[in-house]
C-alpha positions, 0 to 999 in steps of 0.5 A: 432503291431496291431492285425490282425482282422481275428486272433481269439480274445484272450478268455479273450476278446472273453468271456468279448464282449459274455457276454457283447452280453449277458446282451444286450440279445443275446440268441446266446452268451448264447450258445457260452458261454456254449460251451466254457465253459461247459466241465470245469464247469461240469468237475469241479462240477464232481471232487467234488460232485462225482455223474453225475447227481448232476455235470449236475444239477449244470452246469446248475444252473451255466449257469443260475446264469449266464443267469438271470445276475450274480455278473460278471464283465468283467472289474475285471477278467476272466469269467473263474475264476469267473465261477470255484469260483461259480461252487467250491462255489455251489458244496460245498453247495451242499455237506454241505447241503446233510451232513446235511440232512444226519445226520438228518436221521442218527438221526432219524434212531437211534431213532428208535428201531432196529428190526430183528424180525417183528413189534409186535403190540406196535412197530407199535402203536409206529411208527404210533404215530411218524408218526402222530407226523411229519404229524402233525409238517409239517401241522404247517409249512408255506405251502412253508417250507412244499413243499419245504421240502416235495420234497426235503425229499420225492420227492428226488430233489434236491434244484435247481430242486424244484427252477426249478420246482417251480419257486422259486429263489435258494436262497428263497428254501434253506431259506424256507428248512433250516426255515422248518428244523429249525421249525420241529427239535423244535416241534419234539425235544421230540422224538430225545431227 
């Protein structure tokens, strides 16, 4: 029997022609795409992340991943699946990544002496030595290691922001993060240890 024509399309069908609109580069299937789909993308990056900021960041670097061309093939599967498999994948990266940068402050933290009394003179000779040693191991890193590091640790974003506000492609900045930790764990080694 056919189908009538004024019926809806079946959401797989409707979502393989949008992005198939899409990579022809109608801006306007990008936008339908999102409303279909936003609720899900971000509900699911809520569930695991548990922060709303960080669920609205990965939304929208989904959408993008989506936007700029993506691994997507309409022929292979639901556009629906593919986007909870890369919203699953990216928000445990995510949480990975936050762990890590986690204990290595928790280390560094324990390194320090813990004080309830104010600094005594030696205590402050000391803390500016360290200070004087992670300004001087960032200042050996490749100024992309550096200010990826520098925003990430001291600017408080996150890696799709700095990918964002740099223009640097995702995977380039948590490259370059994960070199410059690699980089300054060695040449800081004496003092953790």
């Amino acid at each position: 029997m056919p189908r009538d024509p004024n019926e809806p399309h079946p959401p797989s069908v409707e979502d393989a022609r949008l992005y198939r609109a899409l990579r022809a580069g109608d801006r306007q299937a990008m936008v339908s795409l999102y409303r279909r789909h936003a609720k899900l993308v971000y509900g699911l990056a809520l569930a695991i992340l548990k922060n709303e900021q960080e669920a609205e960041d990965l939304s929208q670097e989904v959408f993008t991943t989506l936007w700029r061309g993506s691994s997507y093939d309409p022929e292979r599967g639901a556009l629906t699946s593919f986007l909870v498999v890369l919203t699953r994948s990216r928000a445990l990266d995510r949480l990975r990544g936050s762990g890590r940068k986690l204990r290595f402050f928790e280390r560094f933290a324990r390194m320090l002496p813990a004080q309830s009394t104010p600094f005594t003179p030696l205590d402050r000779a000391s803390a500016e030595e360290y200070a004087r040693e992670v300004r001087e191991a960032l200042a050996q890193l490749p100024s992309s290691d550096r200010e990826i590091l520098e925003l990430s640790f001291f600017g408080g974003l996150s890696y799709s922001q700095i990918s964002q506000k740099t223009g640097t492609p995702l995977g380039t900045v948590k490259r370059w993060a994960r070199r410059g930790m690699n980089q300054l764990k060695a040449g800081l080694a004496h003092l953790v240890e």
